[in-house]
N, C-alpha and C positions, 0 to 999 in steps of 0.2 A: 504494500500500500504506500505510495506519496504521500507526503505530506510539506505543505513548502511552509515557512517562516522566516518571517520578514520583521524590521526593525525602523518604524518609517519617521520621519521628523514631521515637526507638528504641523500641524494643519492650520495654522494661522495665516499664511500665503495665501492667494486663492489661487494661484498657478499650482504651488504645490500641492494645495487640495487638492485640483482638479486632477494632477496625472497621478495622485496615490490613489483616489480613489477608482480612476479607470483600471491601473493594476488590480487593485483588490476582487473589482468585479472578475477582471478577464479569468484570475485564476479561478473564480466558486462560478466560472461559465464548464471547466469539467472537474472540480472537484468538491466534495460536499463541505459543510462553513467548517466540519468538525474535524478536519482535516486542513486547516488552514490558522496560522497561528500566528496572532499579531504581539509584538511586545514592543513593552515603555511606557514613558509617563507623561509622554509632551503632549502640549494643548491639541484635544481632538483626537488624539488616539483610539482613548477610551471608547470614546463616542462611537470612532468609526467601526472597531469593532464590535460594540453594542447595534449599528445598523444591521453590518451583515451577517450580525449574528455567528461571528468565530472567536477562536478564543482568544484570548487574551490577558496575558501575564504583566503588569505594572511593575513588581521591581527586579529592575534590572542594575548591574552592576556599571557604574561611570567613570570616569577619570578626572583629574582635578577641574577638569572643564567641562563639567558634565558632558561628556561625550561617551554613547554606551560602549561597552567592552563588547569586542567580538565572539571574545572566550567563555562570557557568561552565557550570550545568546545562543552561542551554538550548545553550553551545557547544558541549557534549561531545555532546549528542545528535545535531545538524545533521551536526557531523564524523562519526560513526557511521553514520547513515542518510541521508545528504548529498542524495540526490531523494525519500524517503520524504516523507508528508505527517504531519507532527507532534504528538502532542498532548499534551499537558501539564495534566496531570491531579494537582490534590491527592491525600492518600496516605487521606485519608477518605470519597473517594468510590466509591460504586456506580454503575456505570453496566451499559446494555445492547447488545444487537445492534443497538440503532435507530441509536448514533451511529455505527457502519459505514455506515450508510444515507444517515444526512444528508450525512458524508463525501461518498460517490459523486457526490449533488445536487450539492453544491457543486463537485467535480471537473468534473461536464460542464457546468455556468456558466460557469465562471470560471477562469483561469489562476492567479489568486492571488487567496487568499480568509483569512477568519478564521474560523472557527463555533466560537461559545460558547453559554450558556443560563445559564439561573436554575435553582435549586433547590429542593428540597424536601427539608427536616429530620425528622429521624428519630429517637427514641430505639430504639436496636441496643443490646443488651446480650448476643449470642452467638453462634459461629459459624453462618455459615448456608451454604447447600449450593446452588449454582447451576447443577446437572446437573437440577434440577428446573425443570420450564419453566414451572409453575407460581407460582414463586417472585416474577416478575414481578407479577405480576397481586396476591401478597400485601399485597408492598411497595406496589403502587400503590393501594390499597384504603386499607391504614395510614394513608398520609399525605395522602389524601384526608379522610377522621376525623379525625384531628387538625387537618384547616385548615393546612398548616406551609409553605405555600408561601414562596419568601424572594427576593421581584422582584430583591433590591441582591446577591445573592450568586450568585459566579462561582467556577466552579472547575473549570473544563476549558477549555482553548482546543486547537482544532486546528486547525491553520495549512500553509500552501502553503511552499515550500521558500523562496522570497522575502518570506514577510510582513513578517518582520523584520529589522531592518541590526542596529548594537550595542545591547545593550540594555543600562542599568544597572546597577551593581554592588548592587543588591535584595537584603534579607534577606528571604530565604523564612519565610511565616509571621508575617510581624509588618506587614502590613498595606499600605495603598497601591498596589501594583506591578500591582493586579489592571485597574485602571482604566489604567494608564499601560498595559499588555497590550492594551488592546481601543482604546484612542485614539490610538497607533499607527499601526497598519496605515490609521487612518480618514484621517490625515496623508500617509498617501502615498498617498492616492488610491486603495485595496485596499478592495474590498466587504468587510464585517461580517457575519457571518449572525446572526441570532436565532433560537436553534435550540431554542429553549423548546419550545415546540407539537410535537415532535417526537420530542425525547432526554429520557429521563426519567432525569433524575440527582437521586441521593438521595445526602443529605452524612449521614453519621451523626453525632448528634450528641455533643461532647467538654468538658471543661473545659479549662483552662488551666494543670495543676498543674504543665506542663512550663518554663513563666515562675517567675521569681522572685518574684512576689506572688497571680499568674492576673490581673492588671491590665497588664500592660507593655506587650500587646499596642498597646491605644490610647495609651500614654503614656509609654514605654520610651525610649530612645535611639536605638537600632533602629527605632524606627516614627518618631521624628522627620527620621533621615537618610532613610529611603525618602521621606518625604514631599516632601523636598529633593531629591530624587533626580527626582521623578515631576514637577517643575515642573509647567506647565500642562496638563498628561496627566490632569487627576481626571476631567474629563468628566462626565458621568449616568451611567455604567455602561452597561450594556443599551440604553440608550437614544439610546447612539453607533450601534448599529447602523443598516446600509442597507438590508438587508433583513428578511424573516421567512420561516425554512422552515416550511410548516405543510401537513398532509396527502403529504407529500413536494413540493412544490412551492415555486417561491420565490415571494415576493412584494417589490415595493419598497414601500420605506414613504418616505411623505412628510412634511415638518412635523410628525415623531413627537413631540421634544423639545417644541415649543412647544404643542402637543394637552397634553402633561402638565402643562403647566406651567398652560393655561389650569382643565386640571380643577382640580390642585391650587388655584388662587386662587379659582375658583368654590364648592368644598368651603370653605375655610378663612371665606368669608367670607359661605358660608349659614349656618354654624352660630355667628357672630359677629354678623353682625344681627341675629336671631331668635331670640336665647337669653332674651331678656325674655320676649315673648310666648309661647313655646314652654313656659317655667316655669310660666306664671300659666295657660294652658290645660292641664297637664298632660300632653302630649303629646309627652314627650321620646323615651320608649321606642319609640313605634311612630314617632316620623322617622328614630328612628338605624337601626331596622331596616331603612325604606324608602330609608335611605341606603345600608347596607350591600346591599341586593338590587341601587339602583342602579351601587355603583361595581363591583359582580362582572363583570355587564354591561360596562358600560365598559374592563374590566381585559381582557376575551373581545376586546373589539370592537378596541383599540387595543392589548394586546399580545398577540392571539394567543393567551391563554391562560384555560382553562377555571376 
């Protein structure tokens, strides 16, 4: 059984009202409220979990700056749903039916697993209604038009009741922890899914006006202890993974990391040899194009995604 639990900041914003409360719908659009687990204590929380009627746990463990511990969040869920399969989903995402699916895939693999994916950004500016099966098919249209796909960004992990031992005392929200999440489980020898090609998760998109500047993120106090915290855990992101779910099927990926890293050097250092000649023939525009056709390609072929 799934269960996801989320940790969302208050509801005093009405932007951030509005895309915490589109995630919370999306998720009890396939899972029931009693499976679904809100925690903290900031303005509205309460409330919004008294809406939709899921649960909801008020204390949570903070840091000098009230900001929640990631370690408590994820202890207080484990102890609640102690065999359930986990997921741990930021409070601004949408998600569908399909990650129940990928779930399943990975259940009959694997004893212990992790399945996470990349996203794709969105500007949301209102509530939306996920009794409509149609709704799907909008959002995916959207963010196909805008180009918003975002390879480096994570923000669901679902996990096997062993993926993880202690985890760090992490401020949620302020950066790092995300990467130390997914290189993990790769440390104790736990398959990774890339569940890109498969869960189609949309981050709506937010400012920062809940920081002291909207910059702290990258450069706060808080982002500097997590980084301390995450020691050698940064990894490549996505790019830890051992597998890829794609068409519901797994696949292993081999020499994924250094495939990148080859593109990456082969990129950086066509368009740095060639920048001379490329000026003086005028031909800048139609290489980047034909650059850009190529690395789509490449991005299909090596990560799975369209």
């Amino acid at each position: 059984m799934l269960t996801i639990f989320s940790c969302p900041k208050a509801f005093t914003d009405s932007h951030i009202a509005t895309i915490q409360h589109n995630a919370i719908a999306s998720w009890l659009n396939f899972l029931p409220p009693s499976r679904v687990l809100i925690l903290g204590s900031d303005d509205g929380v309460a409330s919004a979990a008294k809406e939709y009627g899921v649960r909801h746990e008020s204390a949570i463990e903070c840091n000098e700056f009230g900001t929640p511990l990631l370690s408590n969040v994820f202890s207080i869920a484990k102890s609640l749903f102690p065999k359930d399969i986990l997921a741990y989903v930021n409070s601004d995402m949408i998600l569908f039916p399909d990650i129940v699916q990928a779930v399943s895939v990975a259940q009959q693999s694997f004893p212990e697993f992790l399945l996470t994916g990349s996203r794709w950004n969105l500007d949301v500016r209102k509530r939306l209604s996920f009794s409509d099966v149609s709704q799907r098919n909008t959002l995916w249209s959207l963010t196909r038009t805008a180009d918003s796909f975002q390879f480096w960004g994570l923000d669901y992990f679902a996990f096997s009741p062993d993926a993880y031992g202690t985890i760090p005392p992490f401020a949620i929200g302020r950066g790092s922890f995300d990467g130390w999440l997914l290189r993990e489980p790769r440390i104790r020898k736990i398959p990774v899914i890339d569940a890109t090609a498969d869960v189609f998760a949309v981050h709506q998109n937010h400012d920062y006006g809940h920081l002291v500047d909207g910059t702290e993120l990258w450069h706060g106090p808080e982002f500097k202890v997590n980084q301390l915290l995450r020691h050698d855990h940064g990894g490549s992101l996505i790019l830890e993974a051992t597998h890829r779910l794609s068409g519901h099927r797994l696949h292993r990926y081999f020499f994924r990391k250094e495939r990148f890293k080859a593109l990456r050097f082969t990129k950086t250092m066509l368009l740095k040899e060639t920048a001379t000649w490329r000026h003086r023939l005028g031909i800048r525009r139609s290489l980047f194009s034909a650059m850009a056709n190529g690395i789509r390609l490449l991005r299909k072929t090596i990560f799975g995604q369209n």
